[in-house]
C-alpha positions in Angstrom: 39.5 -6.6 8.5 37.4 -6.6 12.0 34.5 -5.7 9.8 34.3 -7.8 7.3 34.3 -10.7 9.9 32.1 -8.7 11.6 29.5 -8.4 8.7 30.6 -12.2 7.4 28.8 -12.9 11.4 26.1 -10.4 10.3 25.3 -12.3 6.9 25.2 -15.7 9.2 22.1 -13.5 11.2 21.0 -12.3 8.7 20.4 -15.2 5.8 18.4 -17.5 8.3 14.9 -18.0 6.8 13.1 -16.5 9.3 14.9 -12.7 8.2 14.9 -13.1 5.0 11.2 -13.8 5.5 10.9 -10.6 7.0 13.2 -8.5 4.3 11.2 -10.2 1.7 7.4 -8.6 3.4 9.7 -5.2 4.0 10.1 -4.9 0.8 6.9 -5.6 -0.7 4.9 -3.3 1.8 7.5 -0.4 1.3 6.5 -0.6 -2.4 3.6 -1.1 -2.4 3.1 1.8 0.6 5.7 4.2 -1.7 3.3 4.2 -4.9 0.6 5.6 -2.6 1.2 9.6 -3.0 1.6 10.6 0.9 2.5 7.3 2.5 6.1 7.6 2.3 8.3 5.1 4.2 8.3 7.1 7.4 4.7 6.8 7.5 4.9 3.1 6.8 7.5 1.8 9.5 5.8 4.3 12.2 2.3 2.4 11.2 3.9 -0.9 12.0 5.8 -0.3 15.2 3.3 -1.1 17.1 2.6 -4.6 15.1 6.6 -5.3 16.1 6.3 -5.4 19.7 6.5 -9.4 19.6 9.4 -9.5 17.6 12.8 -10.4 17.8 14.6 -6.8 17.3 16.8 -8.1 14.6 13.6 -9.1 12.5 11.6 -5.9 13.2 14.6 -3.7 12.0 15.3 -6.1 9.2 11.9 -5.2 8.0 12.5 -1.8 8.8 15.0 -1.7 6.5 13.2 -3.6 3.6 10.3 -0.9 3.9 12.7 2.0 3.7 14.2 1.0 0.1 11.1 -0.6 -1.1 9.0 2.5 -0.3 11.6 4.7 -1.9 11.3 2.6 -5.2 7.9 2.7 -5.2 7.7 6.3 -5.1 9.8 6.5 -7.6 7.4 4.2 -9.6 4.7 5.8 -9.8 6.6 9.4 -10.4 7.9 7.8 -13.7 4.4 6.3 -15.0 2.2 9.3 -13.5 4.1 11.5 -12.8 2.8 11.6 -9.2 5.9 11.3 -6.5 4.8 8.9 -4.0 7.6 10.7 -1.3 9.7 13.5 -1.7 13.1 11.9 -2.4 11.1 10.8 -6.2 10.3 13.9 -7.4 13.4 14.2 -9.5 12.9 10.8 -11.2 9.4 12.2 -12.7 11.3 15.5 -14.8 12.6 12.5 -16.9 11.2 9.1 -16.1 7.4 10.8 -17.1 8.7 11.9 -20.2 10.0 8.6 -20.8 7.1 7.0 -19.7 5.0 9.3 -22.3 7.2 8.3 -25.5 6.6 4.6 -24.4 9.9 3.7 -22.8 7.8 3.6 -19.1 9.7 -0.1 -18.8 13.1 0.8 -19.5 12.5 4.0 -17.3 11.2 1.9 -14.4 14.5 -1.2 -15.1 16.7 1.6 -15.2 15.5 2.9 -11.3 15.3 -0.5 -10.4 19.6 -1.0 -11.1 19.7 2.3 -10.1 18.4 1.8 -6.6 20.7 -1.4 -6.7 23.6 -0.4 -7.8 23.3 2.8 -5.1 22.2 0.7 -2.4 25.2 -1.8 -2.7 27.5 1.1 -2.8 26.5 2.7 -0.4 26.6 0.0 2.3 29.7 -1.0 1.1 30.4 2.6 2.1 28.8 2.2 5.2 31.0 -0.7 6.4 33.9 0.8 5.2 33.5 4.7 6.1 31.2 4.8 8.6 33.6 5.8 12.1 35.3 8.5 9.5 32.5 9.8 8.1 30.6 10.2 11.3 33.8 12.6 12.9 33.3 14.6 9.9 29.7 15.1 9.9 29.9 16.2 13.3 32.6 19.2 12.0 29.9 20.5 10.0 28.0 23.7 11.0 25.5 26.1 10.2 27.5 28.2 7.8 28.0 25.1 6.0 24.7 23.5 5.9 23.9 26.8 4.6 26.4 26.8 2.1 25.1 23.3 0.8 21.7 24.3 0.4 22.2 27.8 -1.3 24.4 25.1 -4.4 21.0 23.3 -4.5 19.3 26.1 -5.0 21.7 27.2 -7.9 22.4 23.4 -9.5 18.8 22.9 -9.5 17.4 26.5 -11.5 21.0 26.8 -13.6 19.8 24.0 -15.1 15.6 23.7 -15.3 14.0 25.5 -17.9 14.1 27.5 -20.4 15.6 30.2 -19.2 17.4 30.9 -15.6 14.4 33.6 -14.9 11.5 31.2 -14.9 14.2 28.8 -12.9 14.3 31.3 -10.4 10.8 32.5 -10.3 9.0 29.0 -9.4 12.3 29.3 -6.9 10.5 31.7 -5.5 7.4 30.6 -5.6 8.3 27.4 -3.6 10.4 29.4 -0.7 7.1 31.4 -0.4 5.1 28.7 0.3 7.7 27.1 2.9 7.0 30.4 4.7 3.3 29.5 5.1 3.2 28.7 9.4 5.4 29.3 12.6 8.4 30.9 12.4 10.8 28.1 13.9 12.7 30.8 15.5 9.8 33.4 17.4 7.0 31.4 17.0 4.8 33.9 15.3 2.5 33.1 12.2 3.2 33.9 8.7 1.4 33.5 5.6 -1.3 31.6 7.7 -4.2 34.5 7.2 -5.3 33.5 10.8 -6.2 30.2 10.2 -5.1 27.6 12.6 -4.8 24.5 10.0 -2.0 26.6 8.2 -0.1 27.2 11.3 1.8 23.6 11.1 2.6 24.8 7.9 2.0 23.4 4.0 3.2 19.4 3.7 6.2 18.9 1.0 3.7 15.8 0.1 1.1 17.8 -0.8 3.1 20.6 -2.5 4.7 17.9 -4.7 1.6 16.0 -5.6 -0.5 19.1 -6.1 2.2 20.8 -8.2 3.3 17.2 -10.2 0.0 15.2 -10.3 -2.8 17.9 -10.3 -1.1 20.0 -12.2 -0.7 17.5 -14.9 -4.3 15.8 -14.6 -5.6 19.3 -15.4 -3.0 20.1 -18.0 -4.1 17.2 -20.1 -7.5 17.7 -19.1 -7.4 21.3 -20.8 -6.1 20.0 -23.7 -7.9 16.4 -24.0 -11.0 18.9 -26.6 -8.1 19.2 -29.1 -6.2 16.1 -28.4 -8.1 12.9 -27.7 -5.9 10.9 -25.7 -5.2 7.5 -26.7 -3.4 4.8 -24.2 0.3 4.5 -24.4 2.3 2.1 -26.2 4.8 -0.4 -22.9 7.6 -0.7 -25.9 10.0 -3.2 -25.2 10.7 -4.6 -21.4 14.6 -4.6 -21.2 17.3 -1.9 -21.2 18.9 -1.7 -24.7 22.5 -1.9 -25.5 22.4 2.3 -25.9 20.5 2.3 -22.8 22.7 0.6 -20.6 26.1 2.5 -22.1 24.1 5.9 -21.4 23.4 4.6 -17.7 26.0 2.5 -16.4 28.3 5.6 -15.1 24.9 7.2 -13.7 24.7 4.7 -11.5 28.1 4.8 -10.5 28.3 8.5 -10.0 25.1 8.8 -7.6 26.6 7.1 -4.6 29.4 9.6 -4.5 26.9 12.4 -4.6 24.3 10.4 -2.3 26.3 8.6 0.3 28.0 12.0 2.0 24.5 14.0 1.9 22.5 10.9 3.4 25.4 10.9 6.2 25.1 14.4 7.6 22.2 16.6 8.6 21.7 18.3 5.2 18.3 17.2 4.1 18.1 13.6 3.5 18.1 12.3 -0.2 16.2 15.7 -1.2 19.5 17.0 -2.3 21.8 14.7 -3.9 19.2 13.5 -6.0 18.9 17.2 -7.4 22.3 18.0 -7.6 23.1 14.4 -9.3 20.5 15.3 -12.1 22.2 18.9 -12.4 24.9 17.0 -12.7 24.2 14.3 -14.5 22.3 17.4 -17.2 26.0 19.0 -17.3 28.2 15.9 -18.1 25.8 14.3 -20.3 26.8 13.9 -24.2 23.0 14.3 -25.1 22.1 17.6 -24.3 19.1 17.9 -26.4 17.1 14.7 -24.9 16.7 16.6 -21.5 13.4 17.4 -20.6 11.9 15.3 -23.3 13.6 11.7 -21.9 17.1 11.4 -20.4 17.4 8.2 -19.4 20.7 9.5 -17.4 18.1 11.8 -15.5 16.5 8.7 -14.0 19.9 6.4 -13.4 21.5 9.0 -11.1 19.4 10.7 -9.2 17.9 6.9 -8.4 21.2 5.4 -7.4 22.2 8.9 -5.5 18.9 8.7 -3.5 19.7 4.8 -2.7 23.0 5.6 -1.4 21.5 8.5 0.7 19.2 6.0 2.8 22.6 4.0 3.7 24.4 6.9 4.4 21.7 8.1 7.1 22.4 4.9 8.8 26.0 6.0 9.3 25.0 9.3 11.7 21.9 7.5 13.0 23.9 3.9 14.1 27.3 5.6 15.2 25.9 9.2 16.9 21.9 8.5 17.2 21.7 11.3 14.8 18.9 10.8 12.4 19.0 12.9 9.6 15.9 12.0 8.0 12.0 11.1 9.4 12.7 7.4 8.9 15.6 7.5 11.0 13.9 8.9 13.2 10.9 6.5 13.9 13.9 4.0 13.6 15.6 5.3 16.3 12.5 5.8 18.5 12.2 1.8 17.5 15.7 1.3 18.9 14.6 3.3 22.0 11.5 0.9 22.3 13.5 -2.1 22.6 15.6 -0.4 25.0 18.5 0.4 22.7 20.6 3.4 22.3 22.4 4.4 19.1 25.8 5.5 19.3 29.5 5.0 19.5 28.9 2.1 21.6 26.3 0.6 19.9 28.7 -1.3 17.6 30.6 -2.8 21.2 27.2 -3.9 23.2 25.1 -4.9 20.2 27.6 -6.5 17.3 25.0 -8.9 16.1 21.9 -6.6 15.8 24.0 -3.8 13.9 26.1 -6.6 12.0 23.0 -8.1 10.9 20.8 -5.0 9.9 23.6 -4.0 7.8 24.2 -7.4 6.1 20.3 -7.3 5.8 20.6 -4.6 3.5 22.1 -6.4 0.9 19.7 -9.5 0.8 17.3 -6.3 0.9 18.7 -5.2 -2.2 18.9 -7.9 -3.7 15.1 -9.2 -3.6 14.1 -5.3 -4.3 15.9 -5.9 -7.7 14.5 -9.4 -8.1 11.1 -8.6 -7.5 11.2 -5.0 -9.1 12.6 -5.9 -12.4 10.8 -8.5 -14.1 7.5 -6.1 -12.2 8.8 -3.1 -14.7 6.5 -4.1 -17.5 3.9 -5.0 -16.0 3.2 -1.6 -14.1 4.6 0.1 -17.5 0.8 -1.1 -18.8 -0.7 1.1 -16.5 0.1 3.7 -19.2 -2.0 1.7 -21.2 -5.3 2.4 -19.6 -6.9 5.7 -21.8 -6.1 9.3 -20.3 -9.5 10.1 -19.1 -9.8 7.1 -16.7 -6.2 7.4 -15.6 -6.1 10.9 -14.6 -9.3 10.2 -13.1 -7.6 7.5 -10.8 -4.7 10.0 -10.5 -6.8 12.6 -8.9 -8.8 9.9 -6.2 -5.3 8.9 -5.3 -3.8 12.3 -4.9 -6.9 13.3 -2.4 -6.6 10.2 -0.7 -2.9 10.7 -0.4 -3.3 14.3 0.9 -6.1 13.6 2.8 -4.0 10.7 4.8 -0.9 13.6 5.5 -3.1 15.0 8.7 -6.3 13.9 8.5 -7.7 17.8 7.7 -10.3 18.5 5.0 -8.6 22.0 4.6 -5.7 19.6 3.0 -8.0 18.9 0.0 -8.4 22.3 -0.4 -4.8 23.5 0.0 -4.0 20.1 -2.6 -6.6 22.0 -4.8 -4.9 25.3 -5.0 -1.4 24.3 -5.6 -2.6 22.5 -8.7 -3.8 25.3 -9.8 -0.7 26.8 -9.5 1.5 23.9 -11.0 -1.1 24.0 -14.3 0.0 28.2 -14.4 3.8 27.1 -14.1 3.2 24.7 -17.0 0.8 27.4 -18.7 3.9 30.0 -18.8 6.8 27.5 -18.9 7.9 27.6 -15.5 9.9 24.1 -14.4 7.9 22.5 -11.6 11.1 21.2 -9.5 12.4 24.5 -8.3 9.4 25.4 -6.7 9.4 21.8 -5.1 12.9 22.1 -3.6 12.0 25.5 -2.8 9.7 24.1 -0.3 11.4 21.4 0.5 14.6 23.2 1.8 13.3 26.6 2.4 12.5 26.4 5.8 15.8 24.7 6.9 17.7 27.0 4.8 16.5 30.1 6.5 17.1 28.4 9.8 21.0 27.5 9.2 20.9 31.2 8.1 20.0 32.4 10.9 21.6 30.5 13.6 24.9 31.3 11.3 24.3 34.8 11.9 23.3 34.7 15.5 26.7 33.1 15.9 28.4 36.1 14.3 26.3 38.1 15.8 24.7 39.0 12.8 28.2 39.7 10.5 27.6 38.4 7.1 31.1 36.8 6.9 29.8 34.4 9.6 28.5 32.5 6.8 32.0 32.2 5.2 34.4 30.9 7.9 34.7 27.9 7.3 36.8 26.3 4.3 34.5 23.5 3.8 31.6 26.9 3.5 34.3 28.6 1.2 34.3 25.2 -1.0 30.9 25.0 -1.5 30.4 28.7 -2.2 33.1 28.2 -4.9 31.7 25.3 -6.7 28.3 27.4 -6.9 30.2 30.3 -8.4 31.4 27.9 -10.6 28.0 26.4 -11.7 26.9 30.1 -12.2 29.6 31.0 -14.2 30.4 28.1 -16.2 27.7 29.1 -19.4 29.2 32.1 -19.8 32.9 30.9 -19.3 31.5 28.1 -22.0 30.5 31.4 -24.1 33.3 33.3 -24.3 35.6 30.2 -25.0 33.1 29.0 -28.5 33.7 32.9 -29.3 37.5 32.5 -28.9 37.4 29.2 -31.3 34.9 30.6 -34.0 36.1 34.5 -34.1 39.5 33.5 -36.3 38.2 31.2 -38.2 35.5 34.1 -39.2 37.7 36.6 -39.7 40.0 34.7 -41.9 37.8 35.0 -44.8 36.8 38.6 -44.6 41.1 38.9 -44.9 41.3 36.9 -47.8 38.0 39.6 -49.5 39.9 42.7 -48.6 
């Protein structure tokens, strides 16, 4: 009851014009900032610290806030039309969104993100109000062996389900844990993959990995096959979810908050991994089996709400421990450091009204994101419109500019240049694109839990299961291994009487 007076103070702070003023230009700039490909939202609100020094720290974090979800829509905007992730959390919406967007259902792809990102986001800070003490004990509980655990379930939910057949899953796997090897070991220090050269020592950018693999990939894809196929501009369709759409979507949306609220609120990644164990998930309960890969509107509902719910959850570890868990929290906490602030258990005694009102500001937040994201589907749906050749064009300027803005190194380019080579030979010889990204994406930290897990057994391989929350996880990813064939053996038990039967009745 003490919070919800608490956050009825909050919306009193929060709803004065002057705020909602500020969550309004949040969440314009942080979409605006997430459909560039390498300006993701941690880029955006560390840009404009420096322009907040004369504000009042309840609007500068009110803005904050705006940018965060409004960048991680926009990068989710211009996965779905292009196929480009504008951050990494998106990448997941392009393996269905793009196909959408390709059969001429960009609109209903993009409305379907937009609720998606609602629906999470109000979850998820209803969540935060609620859970947020609780879930804070438990996240500091969690160890190595269990972060470990977590990741090695992504790695399975994500290739079990990706492909056309668990090899290829597990080779572009591979082929993304090799190049999160590229630089320093985090451990000794010493260089690996980096063929002496300096630039490589910081290691490869997810960024640039995902839009070389995603958006150069596919520029030269269709540019290898424009001589048999002229392209031809493709059709909006019709601007508003459809009775099917909504009846296909509407527990999608529910179910990603339960799957993004607990990731975003411990150490394990960001919104990296719900989003790609919600669309494994999301692939194994749906009732359409056959429109994955080629459209699943449930593909872009879940893993949109889960990644939603994710950016309220980091607030939990970052408000009530000063833990970030992801790079935005952690310009935001160096913002609450700059006003002299210190997240943490007592944050919520000496500063009621600035935490009260942040969080309350996530739901006007939410709110205008839907407002001014919705009616906007259509109208960036007819960027699909503009013919193939001059699109892919504009694709590839904005993919160097992007990679280019990472660090500032011309060796980027080059780098951006290779991996789309490599993404047009996954799509040459049928290898799914996001393993290799979540390869890279979780590699490095993987290896680290690993490690530190087996330093702290001193190297005995059951330190990594001594833990029943490790046990749990390892369980369920037994489970997700195992459940085809248990799925096998079962059809074989229904349909071997009734074909023996008749061979009875010849004899």
């Amino acid at each position: 009851m003490d919070a919800l007076n608490s956050l009825m103070d909050g919306f009193g702070t929060a709803l004065t014009p002057v705020n909602i003023l500020w969550a309004a230009l949040g969440v314009l700039l942080g979409t605006a900032i997430g459909v560039l490909p390498g300006i993701g939202p941690a880029m955006a609100v560390a840009l404009l610290l420096p322009v907040t020094y004369g504000l009042e720290p309840i609007g500068a974090f009110i803005m904050f806030a705006g940018i965060y979800y409004g960048a991680m829509f926009g990068g989710s905007t211009t996965s779905i039309l292009l196929n480009t992730p504008g951050e990494s959390a998106a990448v997941v919406a392009a393996m269905e969104g793009n196909p959408m967007a390709k059969s001429g259902r960009g609109a209903q792809a993009l409305a379907a993100a937009a609720i998606g990102h609602f629906a999470g986001g109000l979850i998820g800070t209803v969540l935060l109000v609620a859970l947020a003490p609780t879930v804070a004990d438990l996240a500091v509980d969690i160890g190595a062996p269990d972060y470990f655990a977590i990741m090695v379930l992504a790695f399975i939910a994500v290739t079990s389900v990706l492909g056309s057949s668990r090899i290829r899953g597990l080779a572009s796997l591979l082929i993304g844990l090799t190049l999160g090897l590229v630089g320093l070991d985090q451990m000794t220090g010493q260089q690996r993959l980096t063929f002496g050269s300096l630039q490589l020592a910081d290691g490869i950018d997810v960024v640039i990995v995902a839009v070389g693999l995603f958006a150069i990939g596919e520029a030269l894809w269709v540019a290898a096959h424009l001589r048999r196929r002229p392209g031809a501009p493709i059709p909006v369709g019709r601007p508003w979810l459809g009775r099917d759409d909504v009846r296909r979507t509407w527990k999608s949306w529910l179910r990603g908050p339960l799957i993004g609220f607990p990731f975003g609120a411990i150490p394990a990644g960001g919104a990296e991994i719900p989003t790609f164990l919600s669309y494994a998930a999301e692939k194994r309960l749906s009732k359409h089996p056959d429109d994955w890969g080629k459209g699943a509107i449930e593909g872009v509902a879940g893993p949109e709400s889960a990644a939603s719910a994710s950016a309220a959850g980091t607030l939990v570890s970052m408000l009530t421990l000063g833990l970030p868990t992801t790079a935005v929290a952690a310009v935001m906490l160096a913002a609450f450091q700059q006003y002299g602030i210190q997240p943490g258990p007592l944050l919520f005694e000496r500063e009621p009204d600035l935490v009260w009102g942040l969080i309350a500001s996530l739901f006007v937040g939410m709110v205008l994101l839907l407002a001014l994201n919705l009616p906007l589907a259509p109208v960036w749906a007819k960027l699909l419109r503009v013919p193939r050749p001059y699109l892919y064009a504009g694709i590839l300027f904005f993919a160097a500019v992007g990679a280019y803005a990472v660090g500032g190194e011309t060796v980027d380019l080059v780098i951006l240049l290779v991996i789309g080579l490599i993404g047009f030979g996954m799509r040459r010889y049928g290898l799914p694109v996001l393993p290799a990204v979540i390869g890279v994406i979780l590699g490095p930290n993987a290896e680290q839990q690993l490690r530190r897990a087996l330093q702290i057994s001193d190297g005995s391989v059951s330190g990594l299961v001594n833990t029943p929350f490790a046990v749990t996880v390892y369980a369920v990813t037994a489970l997700v291994l195992l459940w085809p064939l248990l799925m096998k053996l079962v059809r074989r038990g229904r349909t071997e009487p009734g074909r023996t039967e008749p061979e009875r009745t010849k004899v």
